[in-house]
N, CA, C and O atoms as a GROMACS GRO file, in nm:
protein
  580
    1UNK      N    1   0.083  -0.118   0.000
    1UNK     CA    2   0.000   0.000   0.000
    1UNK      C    3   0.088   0.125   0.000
    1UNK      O    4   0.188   0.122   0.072
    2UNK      N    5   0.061   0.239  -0.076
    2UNK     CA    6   0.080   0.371  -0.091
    2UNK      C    7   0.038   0.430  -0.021
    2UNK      O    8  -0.080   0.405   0.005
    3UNK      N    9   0.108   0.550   0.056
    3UNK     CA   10   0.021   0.643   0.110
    3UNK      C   11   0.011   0.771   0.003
    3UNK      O   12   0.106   0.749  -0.071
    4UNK      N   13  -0.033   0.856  -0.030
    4UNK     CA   14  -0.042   0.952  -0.117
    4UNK      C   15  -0.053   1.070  -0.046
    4UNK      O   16  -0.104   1.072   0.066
    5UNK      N   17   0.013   1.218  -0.128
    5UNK     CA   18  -0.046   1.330  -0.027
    5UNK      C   19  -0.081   1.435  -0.149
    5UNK      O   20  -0.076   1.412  -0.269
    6UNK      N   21  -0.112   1.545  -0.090
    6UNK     CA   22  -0.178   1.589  -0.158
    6UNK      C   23  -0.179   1.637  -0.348
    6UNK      O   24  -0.244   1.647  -0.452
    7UNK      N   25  -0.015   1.653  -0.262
    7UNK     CA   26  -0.035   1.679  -0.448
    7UNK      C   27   0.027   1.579  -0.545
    7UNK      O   28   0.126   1.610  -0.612
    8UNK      N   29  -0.008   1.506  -0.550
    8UNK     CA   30   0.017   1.388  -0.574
    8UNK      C   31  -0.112   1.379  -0.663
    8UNK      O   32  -0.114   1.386  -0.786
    9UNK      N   33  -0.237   1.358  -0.566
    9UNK     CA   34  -0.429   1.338  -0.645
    9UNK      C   35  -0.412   1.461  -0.701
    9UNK      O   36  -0.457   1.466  -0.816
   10UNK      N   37  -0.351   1.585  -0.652
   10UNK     CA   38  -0.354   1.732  -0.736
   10UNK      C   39  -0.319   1.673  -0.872
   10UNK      O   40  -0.404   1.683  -0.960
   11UNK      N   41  -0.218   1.620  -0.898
   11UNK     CA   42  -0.132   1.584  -1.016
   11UNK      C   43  -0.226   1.510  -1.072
   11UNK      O   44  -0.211   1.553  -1.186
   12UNK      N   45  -0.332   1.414  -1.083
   12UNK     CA   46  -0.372   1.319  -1.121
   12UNK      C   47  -0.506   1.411  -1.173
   12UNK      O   48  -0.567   1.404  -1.280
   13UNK      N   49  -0.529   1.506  -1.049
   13UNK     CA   50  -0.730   1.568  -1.112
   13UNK      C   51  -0.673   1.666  -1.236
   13UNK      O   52  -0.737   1.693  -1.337
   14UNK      N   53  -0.525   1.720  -1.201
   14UNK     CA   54  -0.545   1.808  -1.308
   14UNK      C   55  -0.436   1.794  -1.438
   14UNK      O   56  -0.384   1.884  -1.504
   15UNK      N   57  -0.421   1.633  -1.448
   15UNK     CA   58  -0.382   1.596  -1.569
   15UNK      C   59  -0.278   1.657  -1.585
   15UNK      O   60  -0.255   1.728  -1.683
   16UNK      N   61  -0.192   1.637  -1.482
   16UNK     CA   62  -0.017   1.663  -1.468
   16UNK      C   63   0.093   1.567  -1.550
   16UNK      O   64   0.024   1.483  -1.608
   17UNK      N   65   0.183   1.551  -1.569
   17UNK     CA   66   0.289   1.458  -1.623
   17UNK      C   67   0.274   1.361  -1.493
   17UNK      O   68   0.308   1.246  -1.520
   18UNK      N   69   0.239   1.376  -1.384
   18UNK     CA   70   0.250   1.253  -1.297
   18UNK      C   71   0.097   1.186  -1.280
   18UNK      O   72   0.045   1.111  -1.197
   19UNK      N   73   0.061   1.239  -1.378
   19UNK     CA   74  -0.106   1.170  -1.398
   19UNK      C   75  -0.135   0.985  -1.385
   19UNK      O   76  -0.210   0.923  -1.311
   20UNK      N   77  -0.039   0.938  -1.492
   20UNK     CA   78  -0.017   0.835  -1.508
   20UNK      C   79   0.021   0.737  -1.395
   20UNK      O   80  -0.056   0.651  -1.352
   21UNK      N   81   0.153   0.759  -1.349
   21UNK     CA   82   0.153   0.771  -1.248
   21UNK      C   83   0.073   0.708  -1.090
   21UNK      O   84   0.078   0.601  -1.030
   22UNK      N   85   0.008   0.826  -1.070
   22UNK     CA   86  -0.061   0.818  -0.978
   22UNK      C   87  -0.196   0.724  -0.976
   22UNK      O   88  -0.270   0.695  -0.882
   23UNK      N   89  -0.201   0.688  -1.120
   23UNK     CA   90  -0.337   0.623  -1.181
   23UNK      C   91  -0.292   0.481  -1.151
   23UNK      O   92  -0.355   0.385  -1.108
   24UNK      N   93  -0.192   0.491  -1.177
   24UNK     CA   94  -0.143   0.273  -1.137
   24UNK      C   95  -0.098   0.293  -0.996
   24UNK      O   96  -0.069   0.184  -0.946
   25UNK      N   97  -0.078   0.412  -0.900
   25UNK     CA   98  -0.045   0.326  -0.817
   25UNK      C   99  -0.260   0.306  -0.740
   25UNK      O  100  -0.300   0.202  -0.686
   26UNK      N  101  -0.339   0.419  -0.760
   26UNK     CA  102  -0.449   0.396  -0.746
   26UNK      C  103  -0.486   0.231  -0.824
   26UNK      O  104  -0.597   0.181  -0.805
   27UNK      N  105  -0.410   0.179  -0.886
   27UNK     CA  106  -0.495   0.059  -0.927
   27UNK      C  107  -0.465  -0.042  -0.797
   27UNK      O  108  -0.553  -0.117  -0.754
   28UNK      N  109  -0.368  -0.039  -0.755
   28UNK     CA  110  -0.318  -0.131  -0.646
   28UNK      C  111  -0.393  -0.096  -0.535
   28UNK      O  112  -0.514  -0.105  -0.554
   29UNK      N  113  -0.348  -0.046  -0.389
   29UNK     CA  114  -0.377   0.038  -0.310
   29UNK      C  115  -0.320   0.163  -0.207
   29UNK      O  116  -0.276   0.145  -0.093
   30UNK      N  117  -0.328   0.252  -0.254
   30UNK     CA  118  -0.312   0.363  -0.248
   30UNK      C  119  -0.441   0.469  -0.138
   30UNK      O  120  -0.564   0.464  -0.145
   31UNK      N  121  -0.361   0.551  -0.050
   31UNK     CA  122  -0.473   0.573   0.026
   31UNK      C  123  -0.391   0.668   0.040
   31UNK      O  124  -0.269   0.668   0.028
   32UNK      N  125  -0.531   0.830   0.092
   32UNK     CA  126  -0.434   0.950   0.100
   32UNK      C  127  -0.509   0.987   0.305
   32UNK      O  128  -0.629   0.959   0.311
   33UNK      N  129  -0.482   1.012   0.370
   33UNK     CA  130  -0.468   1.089   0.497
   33UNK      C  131  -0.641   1.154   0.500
   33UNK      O  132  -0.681   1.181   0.387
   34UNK      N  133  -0.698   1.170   0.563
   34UNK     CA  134  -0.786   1.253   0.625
   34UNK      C  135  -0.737   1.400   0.615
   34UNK      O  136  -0.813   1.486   0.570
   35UNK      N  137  -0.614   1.428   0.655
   35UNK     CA  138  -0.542   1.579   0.630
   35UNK      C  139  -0.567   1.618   0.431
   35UNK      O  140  -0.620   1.702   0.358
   36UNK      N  141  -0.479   1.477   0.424
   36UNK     CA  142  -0.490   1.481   0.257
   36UNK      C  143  -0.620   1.542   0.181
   36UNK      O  144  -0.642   1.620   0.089
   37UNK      N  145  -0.671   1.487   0.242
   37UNK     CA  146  -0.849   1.500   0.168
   37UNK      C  147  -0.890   1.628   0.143
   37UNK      O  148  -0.928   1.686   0.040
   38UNK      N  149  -0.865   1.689   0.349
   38UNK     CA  150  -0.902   1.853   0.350
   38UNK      C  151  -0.793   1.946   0.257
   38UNK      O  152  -0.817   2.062   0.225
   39UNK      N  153  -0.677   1.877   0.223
   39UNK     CA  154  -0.571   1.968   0.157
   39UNK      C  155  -0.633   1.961   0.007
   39UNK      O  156  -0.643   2.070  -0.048
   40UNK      N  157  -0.668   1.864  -0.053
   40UNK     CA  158  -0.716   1.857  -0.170
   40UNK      C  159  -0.834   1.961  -0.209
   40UNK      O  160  -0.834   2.048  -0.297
   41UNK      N  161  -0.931   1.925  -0.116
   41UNK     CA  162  -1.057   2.011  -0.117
   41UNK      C  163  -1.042   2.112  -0.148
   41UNK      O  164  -1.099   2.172  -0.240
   42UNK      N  165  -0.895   2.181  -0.019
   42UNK     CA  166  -0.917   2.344  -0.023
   42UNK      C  167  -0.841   2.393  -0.169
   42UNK      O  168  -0.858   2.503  -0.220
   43UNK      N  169  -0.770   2.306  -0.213
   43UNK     CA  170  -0.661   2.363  -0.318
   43UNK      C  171  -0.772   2.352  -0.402
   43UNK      O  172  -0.812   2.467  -0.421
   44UNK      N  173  -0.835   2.281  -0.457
   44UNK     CA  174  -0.996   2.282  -0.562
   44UNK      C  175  -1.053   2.356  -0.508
   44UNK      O  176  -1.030   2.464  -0.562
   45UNK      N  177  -1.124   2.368  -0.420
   45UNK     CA  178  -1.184   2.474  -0.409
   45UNK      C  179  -1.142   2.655  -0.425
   45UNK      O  180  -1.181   2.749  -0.494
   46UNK      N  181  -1.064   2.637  -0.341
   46UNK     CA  182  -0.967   2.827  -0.313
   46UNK      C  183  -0.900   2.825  -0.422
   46UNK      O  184  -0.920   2.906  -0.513
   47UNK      N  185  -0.817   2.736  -0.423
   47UNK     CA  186  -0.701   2.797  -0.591
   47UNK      C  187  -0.778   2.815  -0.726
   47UNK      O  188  -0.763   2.920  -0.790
   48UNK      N  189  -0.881   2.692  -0.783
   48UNK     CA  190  -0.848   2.646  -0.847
   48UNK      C  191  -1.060   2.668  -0.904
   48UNK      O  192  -1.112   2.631  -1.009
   49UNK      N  193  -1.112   2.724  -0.810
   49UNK     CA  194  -1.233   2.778  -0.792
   49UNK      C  195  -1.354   2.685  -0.865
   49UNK      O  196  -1.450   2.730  -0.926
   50UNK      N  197  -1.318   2.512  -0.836
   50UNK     CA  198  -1.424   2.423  -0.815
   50UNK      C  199  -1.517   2.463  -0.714
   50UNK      O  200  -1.499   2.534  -0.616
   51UNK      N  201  -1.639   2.394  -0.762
   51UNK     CA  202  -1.761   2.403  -0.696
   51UNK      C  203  -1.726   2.312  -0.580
   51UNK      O  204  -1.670   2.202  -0.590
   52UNK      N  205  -1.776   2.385  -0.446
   52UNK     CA  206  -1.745   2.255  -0.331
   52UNK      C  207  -1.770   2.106  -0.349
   52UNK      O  208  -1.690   2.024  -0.302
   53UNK      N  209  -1.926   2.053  -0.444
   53UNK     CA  210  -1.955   1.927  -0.425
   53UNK      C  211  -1.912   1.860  -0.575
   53UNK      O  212  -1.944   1.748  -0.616
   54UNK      N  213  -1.828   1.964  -0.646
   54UNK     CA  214  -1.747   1.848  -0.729
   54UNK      C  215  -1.668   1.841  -0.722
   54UNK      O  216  -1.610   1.753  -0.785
   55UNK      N  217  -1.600   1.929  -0.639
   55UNK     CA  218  -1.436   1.890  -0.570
   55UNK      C  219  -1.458   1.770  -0.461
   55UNK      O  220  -1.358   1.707  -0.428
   56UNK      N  221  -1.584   1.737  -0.403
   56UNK     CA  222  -1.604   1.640  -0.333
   56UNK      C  223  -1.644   1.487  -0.379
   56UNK      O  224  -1.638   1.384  -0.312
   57UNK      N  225  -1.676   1.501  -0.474
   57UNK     CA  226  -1.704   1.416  -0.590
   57UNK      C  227  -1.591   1.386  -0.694
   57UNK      O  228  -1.584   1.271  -0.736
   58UNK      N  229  -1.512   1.470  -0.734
   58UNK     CA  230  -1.349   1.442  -0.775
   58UNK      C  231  -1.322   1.305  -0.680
   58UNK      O  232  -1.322   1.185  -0.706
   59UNK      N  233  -1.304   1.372  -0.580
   59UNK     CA  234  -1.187   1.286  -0.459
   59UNK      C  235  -1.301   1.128  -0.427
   59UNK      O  236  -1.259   1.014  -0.443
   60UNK      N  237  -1.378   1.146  -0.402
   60UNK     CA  238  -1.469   1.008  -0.422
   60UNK      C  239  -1.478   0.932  -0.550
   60UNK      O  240  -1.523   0.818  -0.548
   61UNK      N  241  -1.436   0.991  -0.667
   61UNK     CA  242  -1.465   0.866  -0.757
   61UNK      C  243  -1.354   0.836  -0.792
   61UNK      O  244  -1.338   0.759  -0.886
   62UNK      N  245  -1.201   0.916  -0.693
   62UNK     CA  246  -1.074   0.821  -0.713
   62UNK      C  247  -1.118   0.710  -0.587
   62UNK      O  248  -1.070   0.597  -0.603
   63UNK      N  249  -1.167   0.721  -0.518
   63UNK     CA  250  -1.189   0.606  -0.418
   63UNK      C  251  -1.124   0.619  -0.251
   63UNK      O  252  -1.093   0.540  -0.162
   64UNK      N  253  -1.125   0.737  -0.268
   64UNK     CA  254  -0.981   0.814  -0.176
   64UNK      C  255  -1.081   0.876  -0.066
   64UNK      O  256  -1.020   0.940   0.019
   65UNK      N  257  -1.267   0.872  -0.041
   65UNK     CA  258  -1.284   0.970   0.080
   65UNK      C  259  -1.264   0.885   0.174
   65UNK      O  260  -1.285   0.948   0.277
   66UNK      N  261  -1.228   0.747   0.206
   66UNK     CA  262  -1.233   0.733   0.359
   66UNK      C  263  -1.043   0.738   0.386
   66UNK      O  264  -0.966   0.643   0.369
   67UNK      N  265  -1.021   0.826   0.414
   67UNK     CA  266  -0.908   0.890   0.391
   67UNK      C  267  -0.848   0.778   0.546
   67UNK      O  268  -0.924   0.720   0.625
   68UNK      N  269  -0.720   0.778   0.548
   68UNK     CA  270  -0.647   0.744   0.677
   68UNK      C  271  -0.691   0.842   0.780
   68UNK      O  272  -0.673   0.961   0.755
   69UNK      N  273  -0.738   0.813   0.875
   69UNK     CA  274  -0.734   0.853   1.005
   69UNK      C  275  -0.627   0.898   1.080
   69UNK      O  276  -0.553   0.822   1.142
   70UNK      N  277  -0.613   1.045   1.075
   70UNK     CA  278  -0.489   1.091   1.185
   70UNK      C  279  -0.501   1.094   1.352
   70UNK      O  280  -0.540   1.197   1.406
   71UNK      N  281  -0.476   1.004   1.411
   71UNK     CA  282  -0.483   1.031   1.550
   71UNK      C  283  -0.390   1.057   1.645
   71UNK      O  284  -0.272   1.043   1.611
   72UNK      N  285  -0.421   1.102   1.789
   72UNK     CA  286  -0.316   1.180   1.817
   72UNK      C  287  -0.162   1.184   1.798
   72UNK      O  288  -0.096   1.282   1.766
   73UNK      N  289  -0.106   1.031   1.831
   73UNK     CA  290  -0.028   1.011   1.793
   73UNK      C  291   0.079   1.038   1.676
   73UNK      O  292   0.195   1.079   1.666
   74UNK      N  293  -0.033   0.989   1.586
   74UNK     CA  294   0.041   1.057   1.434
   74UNK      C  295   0.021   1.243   1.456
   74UNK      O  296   0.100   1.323   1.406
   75UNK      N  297  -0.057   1.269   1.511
   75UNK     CA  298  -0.094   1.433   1.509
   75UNK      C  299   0.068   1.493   1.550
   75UNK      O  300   0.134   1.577   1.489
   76UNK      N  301   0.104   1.416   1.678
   76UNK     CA  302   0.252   1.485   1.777
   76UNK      C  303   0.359   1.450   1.623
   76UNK      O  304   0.434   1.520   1.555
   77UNK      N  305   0.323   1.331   1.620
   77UNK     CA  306   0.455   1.286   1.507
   77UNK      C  307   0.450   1.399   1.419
   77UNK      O  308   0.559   1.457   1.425
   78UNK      N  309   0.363   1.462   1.334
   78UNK     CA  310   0.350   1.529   1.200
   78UNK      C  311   0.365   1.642   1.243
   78UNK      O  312   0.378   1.728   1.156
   79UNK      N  313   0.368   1.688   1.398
   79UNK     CA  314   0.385   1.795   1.437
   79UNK      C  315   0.586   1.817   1.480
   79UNK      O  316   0.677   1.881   1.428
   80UNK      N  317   0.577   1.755   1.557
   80UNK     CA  318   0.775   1.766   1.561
   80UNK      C  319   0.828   1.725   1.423
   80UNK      O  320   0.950   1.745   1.414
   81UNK      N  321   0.757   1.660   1.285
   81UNK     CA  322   0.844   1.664   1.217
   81UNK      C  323   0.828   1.791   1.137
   81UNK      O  324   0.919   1.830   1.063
   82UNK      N  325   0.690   1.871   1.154
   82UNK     CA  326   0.690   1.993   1.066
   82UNK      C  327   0.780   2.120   1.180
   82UNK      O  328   0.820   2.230   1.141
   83UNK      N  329   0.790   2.076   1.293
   83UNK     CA  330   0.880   2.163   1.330
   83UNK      C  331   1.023   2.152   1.357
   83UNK      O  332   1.082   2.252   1.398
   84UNK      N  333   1.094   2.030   1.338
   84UNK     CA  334   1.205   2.033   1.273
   84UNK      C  335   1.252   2.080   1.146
   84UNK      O  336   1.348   2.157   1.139
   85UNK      N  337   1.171   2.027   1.012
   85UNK     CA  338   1.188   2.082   0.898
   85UNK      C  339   1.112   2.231   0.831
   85UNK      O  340   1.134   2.273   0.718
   86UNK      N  341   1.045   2.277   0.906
   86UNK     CA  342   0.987   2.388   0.841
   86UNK      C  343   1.058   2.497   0.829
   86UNK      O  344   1.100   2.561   0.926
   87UNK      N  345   1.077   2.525   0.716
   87UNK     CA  346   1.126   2.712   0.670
   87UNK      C  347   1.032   2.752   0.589
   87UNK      O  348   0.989   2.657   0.524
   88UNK      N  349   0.964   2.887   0.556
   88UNK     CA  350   0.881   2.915   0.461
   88UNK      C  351   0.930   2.931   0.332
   88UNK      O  352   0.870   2.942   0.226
   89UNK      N  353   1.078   2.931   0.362
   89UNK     CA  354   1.127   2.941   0.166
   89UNK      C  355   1.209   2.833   0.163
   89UNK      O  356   1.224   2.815   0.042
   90UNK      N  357   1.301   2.707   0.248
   90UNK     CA  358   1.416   2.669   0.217
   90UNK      C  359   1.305   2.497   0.231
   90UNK      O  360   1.336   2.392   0.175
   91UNK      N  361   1.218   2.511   0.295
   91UNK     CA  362   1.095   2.371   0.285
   91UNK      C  363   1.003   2.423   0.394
   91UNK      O  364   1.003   2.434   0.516
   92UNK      N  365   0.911   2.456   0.271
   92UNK     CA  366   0.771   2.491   0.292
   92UNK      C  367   0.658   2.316   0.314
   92UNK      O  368   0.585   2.286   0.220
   93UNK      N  369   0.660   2.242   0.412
   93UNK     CA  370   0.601   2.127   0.383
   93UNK      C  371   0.464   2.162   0.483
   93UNK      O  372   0.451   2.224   0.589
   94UNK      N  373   0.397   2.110   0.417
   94UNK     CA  374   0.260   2.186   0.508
   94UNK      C  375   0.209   2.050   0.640
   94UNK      O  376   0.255   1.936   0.638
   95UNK      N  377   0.131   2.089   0.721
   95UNK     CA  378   0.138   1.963   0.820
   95UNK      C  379   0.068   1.869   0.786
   95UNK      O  380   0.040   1.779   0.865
   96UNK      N  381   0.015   1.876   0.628
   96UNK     CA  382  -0.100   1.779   0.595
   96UNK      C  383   0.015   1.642   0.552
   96UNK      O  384   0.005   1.520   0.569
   97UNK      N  385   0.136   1.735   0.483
   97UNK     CA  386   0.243   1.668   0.422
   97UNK      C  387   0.304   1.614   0.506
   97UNK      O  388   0.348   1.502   0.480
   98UNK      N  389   0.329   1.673   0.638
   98UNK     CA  390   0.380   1.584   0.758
   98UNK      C  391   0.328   1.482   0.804
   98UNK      O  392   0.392   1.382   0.836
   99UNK      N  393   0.194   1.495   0.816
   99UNK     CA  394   0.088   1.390   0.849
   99UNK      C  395   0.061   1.254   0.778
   99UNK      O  396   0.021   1.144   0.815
  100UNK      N  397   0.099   1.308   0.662
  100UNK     CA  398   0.072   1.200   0.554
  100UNK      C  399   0.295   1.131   0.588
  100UNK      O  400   0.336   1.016   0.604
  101UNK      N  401   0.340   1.205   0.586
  101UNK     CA  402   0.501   1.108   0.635
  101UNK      C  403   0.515   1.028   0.714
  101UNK      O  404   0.584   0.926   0.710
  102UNK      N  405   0.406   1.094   0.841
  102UNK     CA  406   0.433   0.999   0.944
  102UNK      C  407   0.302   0.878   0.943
  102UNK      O  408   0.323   0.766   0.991
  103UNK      N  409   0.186   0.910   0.891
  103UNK     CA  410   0.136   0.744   0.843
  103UNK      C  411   0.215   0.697   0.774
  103UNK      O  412   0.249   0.590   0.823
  104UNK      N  413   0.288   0.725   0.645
  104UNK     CA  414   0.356   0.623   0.604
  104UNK      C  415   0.474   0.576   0.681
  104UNK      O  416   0.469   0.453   0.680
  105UNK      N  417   0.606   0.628   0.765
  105UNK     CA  418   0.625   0.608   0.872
  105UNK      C  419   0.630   0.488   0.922
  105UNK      O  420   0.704   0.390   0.919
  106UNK      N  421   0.491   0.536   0.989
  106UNK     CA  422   0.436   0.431   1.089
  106UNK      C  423   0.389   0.335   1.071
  106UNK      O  424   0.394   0.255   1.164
  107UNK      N  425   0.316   0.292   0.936
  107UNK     CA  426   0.219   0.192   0.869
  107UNK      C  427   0.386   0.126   0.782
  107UNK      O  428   0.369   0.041   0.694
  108UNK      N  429   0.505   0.161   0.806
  108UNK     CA  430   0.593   0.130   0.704
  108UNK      C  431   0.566   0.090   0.542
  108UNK      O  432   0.583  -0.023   0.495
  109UNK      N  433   0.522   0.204   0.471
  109UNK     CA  434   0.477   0.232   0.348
  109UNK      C  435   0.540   0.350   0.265
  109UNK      O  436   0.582   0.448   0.327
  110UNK      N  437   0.548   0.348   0.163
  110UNK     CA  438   0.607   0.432   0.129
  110UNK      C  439   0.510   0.572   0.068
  110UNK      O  440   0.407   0.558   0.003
  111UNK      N  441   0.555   0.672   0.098
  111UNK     CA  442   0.486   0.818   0.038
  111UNK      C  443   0.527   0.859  -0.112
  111UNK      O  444   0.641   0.867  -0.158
  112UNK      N  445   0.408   0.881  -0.173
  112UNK     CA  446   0.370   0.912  -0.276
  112UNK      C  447   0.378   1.055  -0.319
  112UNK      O  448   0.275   1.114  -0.287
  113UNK      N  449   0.477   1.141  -0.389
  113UNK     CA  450   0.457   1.310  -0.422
  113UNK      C  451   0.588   1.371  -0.499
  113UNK      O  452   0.703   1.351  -0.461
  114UNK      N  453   0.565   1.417  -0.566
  114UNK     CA  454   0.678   1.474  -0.645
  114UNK      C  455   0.702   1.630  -0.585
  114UNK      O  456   0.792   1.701  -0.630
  115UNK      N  457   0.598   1.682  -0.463
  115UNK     CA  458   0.665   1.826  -0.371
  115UNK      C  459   0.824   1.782  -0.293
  115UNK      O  460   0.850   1.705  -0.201
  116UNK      N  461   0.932   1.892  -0.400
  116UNK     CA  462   1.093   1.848  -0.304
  116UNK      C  463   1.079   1.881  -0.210
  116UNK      O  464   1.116   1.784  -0.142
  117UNK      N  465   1.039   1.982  -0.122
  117UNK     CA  466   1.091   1.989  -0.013
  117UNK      C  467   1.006   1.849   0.055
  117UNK      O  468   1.072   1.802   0.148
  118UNK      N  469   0.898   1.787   0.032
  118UNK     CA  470   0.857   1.706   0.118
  118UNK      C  471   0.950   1.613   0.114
  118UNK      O  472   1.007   1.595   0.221
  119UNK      N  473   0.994   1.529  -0.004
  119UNK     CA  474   1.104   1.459  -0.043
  119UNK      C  475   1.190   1.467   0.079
  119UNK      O  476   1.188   1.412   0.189
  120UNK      N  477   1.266   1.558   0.017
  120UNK     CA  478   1.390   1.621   0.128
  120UNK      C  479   1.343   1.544   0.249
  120UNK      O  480   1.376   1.431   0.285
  121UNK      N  481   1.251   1.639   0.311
  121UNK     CA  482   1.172   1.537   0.462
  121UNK      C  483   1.245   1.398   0.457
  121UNK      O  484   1.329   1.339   0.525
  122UNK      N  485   1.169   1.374   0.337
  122UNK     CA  486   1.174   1.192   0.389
  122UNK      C  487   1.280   1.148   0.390
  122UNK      O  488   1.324   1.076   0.479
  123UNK      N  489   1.364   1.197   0.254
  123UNK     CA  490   1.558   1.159   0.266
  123UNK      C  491   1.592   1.156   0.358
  123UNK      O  492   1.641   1.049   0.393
  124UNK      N  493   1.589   1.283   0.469
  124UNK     CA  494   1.641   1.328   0.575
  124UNK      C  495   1.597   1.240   0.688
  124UNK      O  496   1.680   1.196   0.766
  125UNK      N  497   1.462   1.212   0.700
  125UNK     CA  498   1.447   1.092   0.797
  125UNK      C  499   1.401   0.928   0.776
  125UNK      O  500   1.342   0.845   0.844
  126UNK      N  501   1.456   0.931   0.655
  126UNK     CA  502   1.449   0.775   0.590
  126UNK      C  503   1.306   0.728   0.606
  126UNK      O  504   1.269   0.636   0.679
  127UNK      N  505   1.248   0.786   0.546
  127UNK     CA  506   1.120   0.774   0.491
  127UNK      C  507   1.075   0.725   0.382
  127UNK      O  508   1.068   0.818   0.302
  128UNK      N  509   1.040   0.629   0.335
  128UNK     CA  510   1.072   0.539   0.195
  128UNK      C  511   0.946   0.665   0.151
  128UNK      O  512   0.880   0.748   0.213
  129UNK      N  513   0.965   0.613  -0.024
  129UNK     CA  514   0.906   0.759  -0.079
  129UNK      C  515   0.894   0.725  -0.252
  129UNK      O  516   0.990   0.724  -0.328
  130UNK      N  517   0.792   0.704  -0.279
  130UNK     CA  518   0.774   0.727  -0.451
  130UNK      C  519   0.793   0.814  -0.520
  130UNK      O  520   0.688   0.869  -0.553
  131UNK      N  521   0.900   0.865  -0.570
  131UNK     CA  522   0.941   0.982  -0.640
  131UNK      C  523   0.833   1.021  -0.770
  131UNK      O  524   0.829   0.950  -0.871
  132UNK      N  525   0.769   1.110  -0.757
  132UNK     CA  526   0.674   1.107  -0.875
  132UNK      C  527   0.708   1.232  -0.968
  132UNK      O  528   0.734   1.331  -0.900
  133UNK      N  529   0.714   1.253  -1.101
  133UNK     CA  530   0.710   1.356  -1.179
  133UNK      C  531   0.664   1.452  -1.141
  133UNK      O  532   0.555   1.454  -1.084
  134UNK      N  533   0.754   1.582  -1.168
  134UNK     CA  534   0.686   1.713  -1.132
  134UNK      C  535   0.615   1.772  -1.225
  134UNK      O  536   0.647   1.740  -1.340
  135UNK      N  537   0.524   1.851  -1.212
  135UNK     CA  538   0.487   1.911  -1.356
  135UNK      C  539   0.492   1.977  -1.501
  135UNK      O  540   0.409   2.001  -1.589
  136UNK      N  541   0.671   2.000  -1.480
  136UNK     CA  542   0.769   2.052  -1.593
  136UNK      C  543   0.796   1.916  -1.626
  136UNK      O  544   0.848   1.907  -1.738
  137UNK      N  545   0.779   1.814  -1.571
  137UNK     CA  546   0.837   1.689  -1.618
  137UNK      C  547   0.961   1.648  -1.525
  137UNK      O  548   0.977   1.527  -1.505
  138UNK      N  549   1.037   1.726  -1.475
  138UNK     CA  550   1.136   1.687  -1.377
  138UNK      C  551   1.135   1.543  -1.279
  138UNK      O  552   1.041   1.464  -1.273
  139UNK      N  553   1.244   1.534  -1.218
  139UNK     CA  554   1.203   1.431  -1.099
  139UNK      C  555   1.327   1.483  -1.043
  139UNK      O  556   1.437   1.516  -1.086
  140UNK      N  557   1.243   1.476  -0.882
  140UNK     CA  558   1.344   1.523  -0.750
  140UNK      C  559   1.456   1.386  -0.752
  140UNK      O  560   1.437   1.268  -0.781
  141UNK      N  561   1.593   1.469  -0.703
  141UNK     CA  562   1.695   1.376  -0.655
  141UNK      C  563   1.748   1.400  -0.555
  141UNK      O  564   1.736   1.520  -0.527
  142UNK      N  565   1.830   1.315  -0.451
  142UNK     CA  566   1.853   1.401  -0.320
  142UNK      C  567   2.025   1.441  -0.353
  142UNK      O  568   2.093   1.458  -0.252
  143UNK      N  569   2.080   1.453  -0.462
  143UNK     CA  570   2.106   1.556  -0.501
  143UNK      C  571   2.157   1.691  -0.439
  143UNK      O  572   2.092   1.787  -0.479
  144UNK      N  573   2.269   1.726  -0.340
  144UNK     CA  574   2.246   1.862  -0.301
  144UNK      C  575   2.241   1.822  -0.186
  144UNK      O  576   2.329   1.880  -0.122
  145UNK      N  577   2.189   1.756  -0.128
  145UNK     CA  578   2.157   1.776   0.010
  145UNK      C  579   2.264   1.738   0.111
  145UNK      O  580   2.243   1.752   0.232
   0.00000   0.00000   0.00000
């Protein structure tokens, strides 16, 4: 099993180079966070100015609303790791992205996303990790670090 985060299904609703992608690992099983879900929503909705109930309907007919359950546990985890790694310009990883690290983590699975700085994250704390296409076509390497 996959864990997925957000922009990852971003990549897939809006017919990114990592479209493909994200479509086979959804054939297997692939599951995105409860955080994931609300991160998806708001980026369809606020960015991207979907109607609330087909941005809710998007994410249900990938098969993705009963999202992983974050509980407290994972909550502290996704929280010390967004405050070890957070900078707003050098890794911007949001806590949905943390949340979704530390289910995979913890469920020992690997995370699904072509966002580097989340990457980075996981390099940095050996976080197994599906490197997925960015939307120029690129792919993160740890590289640099």
């Amino acid at each position: 099993m996959t864990v997925l985060d957000a922009f990852a299904v971003l990549a897939l609703l809006k017919g990114e180079t990592a479209a493909p992608q994200v479509r086979a690992l959804l054939t297997g099983d692939a599951s995105l966070t409860s955080l994931g879900i609300a991160e998806v929503i708001d980026h369809l909705v606020r960015i991207l100015g979907a109607n609330e109930e087909d941005a809710a309907l998007d994410v249900a007919q990938l098969g993705l609303l009963d999202g992983i359950a974050v509980d407290a546990a994972m909550g502290l985890a996704a929280g010390r790791l967004r405050a070890r790694h957070y900078h707003r310009s050098r890794c911007a990883v949001s806590l949905a992205d943390c949340a979704a690290a530390e289910v995979a983590r913890f469920q020992s699975r690997p995370l699904a996303t072509a966002d580097p700085h989340l990457l980075d994250v996981c390099h940095t704390e050996g976080i197994a990790a599906v490197v997925l296409m960015a939307a120029d076509g690129s792919r993160w390497s740890p590289t640099g670090l």
